[in-house]
C-alpha positions in Angstrom: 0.0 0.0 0.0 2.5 2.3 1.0 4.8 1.9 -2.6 1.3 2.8 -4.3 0.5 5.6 -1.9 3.7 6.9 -3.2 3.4 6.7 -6.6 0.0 7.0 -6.9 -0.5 8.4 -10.9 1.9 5.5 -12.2 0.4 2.7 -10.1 -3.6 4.0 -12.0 -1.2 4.3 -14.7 0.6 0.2 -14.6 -2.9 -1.1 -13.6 -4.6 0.1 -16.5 -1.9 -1.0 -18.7 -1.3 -4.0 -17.5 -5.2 -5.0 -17.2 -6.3 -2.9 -20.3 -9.2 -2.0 -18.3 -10.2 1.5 -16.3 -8.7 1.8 -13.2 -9.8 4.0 -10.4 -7.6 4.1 -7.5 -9.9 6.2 -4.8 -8.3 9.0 -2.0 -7.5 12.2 -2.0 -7.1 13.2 -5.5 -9.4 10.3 -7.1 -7.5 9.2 -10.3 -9.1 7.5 -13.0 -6.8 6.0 -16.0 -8.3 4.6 -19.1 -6.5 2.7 -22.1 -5.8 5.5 -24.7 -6.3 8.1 -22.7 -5.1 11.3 -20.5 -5.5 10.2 -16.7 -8.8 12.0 -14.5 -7.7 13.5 -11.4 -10.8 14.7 -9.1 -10.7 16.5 -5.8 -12.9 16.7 -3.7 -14.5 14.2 -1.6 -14.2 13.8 2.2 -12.8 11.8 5.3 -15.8 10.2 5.3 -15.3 7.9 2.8 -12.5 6.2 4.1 -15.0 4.0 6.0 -15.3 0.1 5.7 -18.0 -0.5 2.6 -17.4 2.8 1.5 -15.8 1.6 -1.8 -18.3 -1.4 -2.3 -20.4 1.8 -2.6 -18.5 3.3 -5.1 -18.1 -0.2 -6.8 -21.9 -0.5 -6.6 -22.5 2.8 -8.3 -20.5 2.1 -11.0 -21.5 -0.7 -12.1 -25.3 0.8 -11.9 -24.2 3.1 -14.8 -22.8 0.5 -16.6 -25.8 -1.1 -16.4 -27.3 1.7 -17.9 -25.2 1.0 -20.9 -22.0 4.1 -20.0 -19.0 3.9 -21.0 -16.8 2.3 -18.7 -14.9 5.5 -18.3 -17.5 7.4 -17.9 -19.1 5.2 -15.5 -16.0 5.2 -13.4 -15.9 9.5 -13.8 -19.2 9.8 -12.9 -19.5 7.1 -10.2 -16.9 8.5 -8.5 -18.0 12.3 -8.9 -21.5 11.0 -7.1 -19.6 9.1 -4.6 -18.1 12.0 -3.5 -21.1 14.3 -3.6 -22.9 11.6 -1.8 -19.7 11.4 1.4 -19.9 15.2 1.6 -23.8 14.9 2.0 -23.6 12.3 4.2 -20.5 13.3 6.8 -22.9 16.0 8.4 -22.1 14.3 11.7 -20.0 11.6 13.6 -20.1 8.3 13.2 -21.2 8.4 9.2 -21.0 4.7 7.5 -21.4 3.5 4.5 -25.1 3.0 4.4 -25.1 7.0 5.1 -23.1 7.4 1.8 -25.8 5.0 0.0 -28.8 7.2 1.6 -26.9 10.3 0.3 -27.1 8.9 -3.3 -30.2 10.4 -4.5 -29.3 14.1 -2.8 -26.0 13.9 -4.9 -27.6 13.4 -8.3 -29.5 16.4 -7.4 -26.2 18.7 -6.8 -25.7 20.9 -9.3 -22.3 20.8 -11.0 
């Protein structure tokens, strides 16, 4: 974890490039890489979703948009801008858990870019 934490772009980087696939490695500075393509680096985000279940969340969300028939990229962007939206809504208080991110969900689709 640590040799990731401190390369962080190169390791999004090597996974997508070794796996041919998106590759979102969640924290502070969210970074998204995608085969043939310039790396996504989003801020934002909070504390609060460095909670147990918090990334099934964002996992869940994801693949709900791919459902939907996105682009995996996109699906990963997006996913990851709502998960975000959806920790800041939810981390009003102490104790906030990953269920609190889910109940957020709808509130964040509602946040105006």
């Amino acid at each position: 974890r640590a040799q990731v934490e401190a390369a962080r772009l190169q390791s999004a980087r090597d996974l997508c490039h070794r796996s041919g696939a998106v590759a979102l490695l969640k924290g502070p500075g969210t970074l998204i890489c995608a085969p043939d393509a310039l790396p996504v680096v989003l801020q934002g985000g909070t504390p609060v979703l460095a909670t147990a279940g918090s990334g099934d969340v964002l996992s869940g969300v994801i693949a709900a948009l791919l459902a939907r028939g996105m682009d995996a990229a996109d699906a990963a962007t997006c996913g990851a801008v709502l998960h975000a939206r959806a920790g800041t809504l939810a981390g009003m208080g102490d104790g906030t858990i990953a269920s609190d991110v889910i109940e957020a969900l709808p509130a964040a689709r509602q946040v105006s870019a």
